[in-house]
Each structure stands twice: as structure tokens, then as C-alpha cells.
LUMLUMKOL-130794 format. One record per residue: residue in three letters; z, y, x negated of N, C-alpha, C in turn. Coordinates in steps of 0.05 Angstrom, whole numbers, plus 5000, padded with zeros to 4 digits. Layout:
N
ALAZYXZYXZYX
...
***
This chain:
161
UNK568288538473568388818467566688868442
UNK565589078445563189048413564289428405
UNK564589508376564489698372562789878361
UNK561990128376560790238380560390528350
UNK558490558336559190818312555790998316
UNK556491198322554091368328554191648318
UNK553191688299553491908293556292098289
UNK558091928270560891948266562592018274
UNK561191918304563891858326563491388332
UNK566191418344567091118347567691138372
UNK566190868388568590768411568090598407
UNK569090388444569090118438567490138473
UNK566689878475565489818498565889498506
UNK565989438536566289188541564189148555
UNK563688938534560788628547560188638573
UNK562488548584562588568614560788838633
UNK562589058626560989188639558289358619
UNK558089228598555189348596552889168609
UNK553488988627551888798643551189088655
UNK552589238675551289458687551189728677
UNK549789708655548989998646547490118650
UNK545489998671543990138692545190388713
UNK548190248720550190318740552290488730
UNK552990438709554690598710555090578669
UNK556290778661556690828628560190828624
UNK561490738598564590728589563790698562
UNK566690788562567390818531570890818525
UNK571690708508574990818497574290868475
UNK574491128470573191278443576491258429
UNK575591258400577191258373577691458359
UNK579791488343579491748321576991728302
UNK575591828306577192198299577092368321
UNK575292178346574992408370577692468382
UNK578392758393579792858399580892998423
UNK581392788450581192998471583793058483
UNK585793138458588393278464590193048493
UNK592593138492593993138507595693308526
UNK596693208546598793488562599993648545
UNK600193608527602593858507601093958491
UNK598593838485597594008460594394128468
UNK593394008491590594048503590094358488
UNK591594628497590194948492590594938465
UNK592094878450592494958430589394818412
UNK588594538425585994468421584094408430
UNK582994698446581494708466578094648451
UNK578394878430575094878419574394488413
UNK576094348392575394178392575893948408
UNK577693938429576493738453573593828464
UNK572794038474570194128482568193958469
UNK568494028431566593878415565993618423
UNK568893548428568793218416567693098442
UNK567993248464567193108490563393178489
UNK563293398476560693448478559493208464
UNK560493128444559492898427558992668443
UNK561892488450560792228466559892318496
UNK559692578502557492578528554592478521
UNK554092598491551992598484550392328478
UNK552292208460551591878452551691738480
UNK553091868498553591588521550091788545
UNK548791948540547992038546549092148575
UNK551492328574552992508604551692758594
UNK552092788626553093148622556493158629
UNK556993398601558993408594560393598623
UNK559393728642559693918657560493758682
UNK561493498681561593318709564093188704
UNK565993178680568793158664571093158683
UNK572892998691574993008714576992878694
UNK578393118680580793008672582893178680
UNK584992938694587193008704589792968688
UNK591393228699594193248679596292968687
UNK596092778669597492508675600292648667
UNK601292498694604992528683606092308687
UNK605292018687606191738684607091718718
UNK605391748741605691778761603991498766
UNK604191458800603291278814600791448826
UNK599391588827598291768847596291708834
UNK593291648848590791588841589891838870
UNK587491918861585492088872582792048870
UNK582092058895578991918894577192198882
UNK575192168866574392388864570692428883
UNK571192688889568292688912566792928889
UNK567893168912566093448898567993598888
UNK571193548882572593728873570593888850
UNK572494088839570994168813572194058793
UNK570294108767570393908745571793978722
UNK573193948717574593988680576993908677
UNK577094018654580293878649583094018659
UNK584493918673587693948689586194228706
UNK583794128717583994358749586394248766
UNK585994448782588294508807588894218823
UNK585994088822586093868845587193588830
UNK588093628806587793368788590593328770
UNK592793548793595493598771597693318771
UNK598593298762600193048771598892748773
UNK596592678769594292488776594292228753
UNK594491988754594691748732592391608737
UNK590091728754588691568759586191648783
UNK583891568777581091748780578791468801
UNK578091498820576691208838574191458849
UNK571291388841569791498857567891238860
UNK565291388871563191218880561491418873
UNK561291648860559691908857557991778826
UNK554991808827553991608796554991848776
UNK554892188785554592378763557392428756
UNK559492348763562592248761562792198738
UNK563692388712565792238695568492248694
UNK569592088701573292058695574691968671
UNK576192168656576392058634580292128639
UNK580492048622584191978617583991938590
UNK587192008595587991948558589991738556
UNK590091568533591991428536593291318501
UNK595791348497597191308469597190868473
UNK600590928483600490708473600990568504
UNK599990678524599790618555596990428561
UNK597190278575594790118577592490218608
UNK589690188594587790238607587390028629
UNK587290188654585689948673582690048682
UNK581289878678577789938686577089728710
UNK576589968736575389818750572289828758
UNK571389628760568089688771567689548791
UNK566589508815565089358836562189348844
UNK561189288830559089278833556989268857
UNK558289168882557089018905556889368916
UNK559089538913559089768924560089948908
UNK558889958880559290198860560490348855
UNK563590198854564890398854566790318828
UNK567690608817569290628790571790618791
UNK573990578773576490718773577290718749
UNK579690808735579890948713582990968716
UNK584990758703587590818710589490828688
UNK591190988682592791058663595390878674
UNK595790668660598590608672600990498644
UNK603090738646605190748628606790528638
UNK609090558624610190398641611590488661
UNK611590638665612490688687610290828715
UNK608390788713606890678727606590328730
UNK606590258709606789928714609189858726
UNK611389968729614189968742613290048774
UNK611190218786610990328811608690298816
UNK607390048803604789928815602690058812
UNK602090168792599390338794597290198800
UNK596689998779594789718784594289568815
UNK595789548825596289508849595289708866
UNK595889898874595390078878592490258877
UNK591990108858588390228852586590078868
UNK588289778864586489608883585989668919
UNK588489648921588889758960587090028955
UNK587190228933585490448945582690388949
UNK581890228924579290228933578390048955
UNK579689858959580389728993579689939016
UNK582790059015582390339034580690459042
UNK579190599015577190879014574490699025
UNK573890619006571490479003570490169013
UNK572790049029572689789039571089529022
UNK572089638988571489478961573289158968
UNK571888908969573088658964574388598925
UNK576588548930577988608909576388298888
UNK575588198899574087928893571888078877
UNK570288268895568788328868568388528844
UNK571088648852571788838817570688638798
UNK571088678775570788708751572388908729
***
């Protein structure tokens, strides 16, 4: 993992997948960036906007392709295609967890003291992005991400990453 400081924002990035940064871009951004949570997101709307405008910028995104879903420590992963994009739309309520194959796809999540799962496959490009509390780790989320991308995308779990 190497940490990342760009213009007084922080994340972190893993070795691993900056092998394909051709393929695909990540980040677990740090304070001071700020992209709210379920209870407090409106009340800080202007500056999540900022802050995402920021590491869109360093990670070079467009900020306008953003799929964050309202986590409620659920099992429920959603593949993402063409829904529309932002934060807690209609299609993304209830959601712990984000699997596309789309390159202009960003899936972002939030996470305290819940652990991140990152998946990548390289052989067939595809992402995932999983919020698992514990109680998701109680109802298999991890698990569960794997069979989807099995499912959806007929991903060999051999070659995640």
C-alpha cells in the first residue's frame, strides 16, 4: 500500500492493483476529505461535492459517473450498468455493495470502522466495491460478491485480485 498526498488531499492505494492502472483507478481517501454519511450526507452536501470533485480530479474521473449507494449494513450488491449516477439515487437504496464491468464506472462507498473489500479481475475487467459491517460479514457479503461476479459476468474467482 503506498500513500498517496496531492494537493492537500490524502489516500492510500494498493501495489497490487496499481499493476493495472491502465484498467482501472482506486483510492481509500483520508481526512480531511469528506464524503458524509447516511445521517449527515444533506446537511453536507456543498462539501462532499468539493471533496469528490477533488480526488476525481487527482485520480483523473469525471466526477459526473459517482454511484454511491445508501449502505444500510445489508447483503445486497448491485451490478451497476446505465442506472443514473449520484449519490443515494432511487436505484442504489439499501445497497452494501457496487460490481460493474463499465471502465467510466465509479463506485464509491463509505466506510468507518467496517472493512473494505476490493475486487478486480482482470482476465474480464471487472470491479467490485464492498462495504461489509459486520453484519454483512455475518450474511456473507464477501461471499456473495464472489458468486455475483461468477453469476453476472462468468468471472473465475481464481482470477480476482
Amino acid at each position: 500500500m503506498i500513500q498517496i498526498y496531492d494537493e492537500g488531499i490524502e489516500y492510500l492505494q494498493f501495489r497490487r492493483l496499481l499493476e493495472y492502472s491502465d484498467k482501472i483507478q482506486h483510492a481509500y481517501t483520508l481526512k480531511p476529505l469528506d464524503f458524509g454519511h447516511n445521517g449527515n450526507i444533506e446537511d453536507r452536501k456543498a462539501k462532499v461535492k468539493e471533496d469528490y470533485k477533488k480526488i476525481c480530479k487527482s485520480l483523473n474521473l469525471d466526477e459526473k459517473n459517482i454511484y454511491r449507494p445508501h449502505q444500510t449494513h445489508t447483503d445486497t450488491i448491485k451490478i451497476v450498468k446505465n442506472q443514473s449516477a449520484g449519490i443515494y439515487t432511487e436505484d442504489f437504496q439499501n445497497v452494501d455493495g457496487l460490481i460493474t464491468n463499465k471502465k467510466d464506472k465509479i463506485l464509491s462507498l463509505s466506510f468507518a470502522d467496517c472493512t473494505a473489500l476490493y475486487f478486480y479481475d482482470p482476465v474480464k475487467n471487472i470491479i467490485g466495491n464492498i462495504h461489509s459491517g459486520w453484519q454483512g460479514t455475518y450474511k456473507e457479503i464477501g461471499r456473495k460478491a464472489v458468486y455475483k461476479l461468477k453469476e453476472e459476468y462468468n468471472s473465475n474467482p481464481e482470477d480476482s485480485i
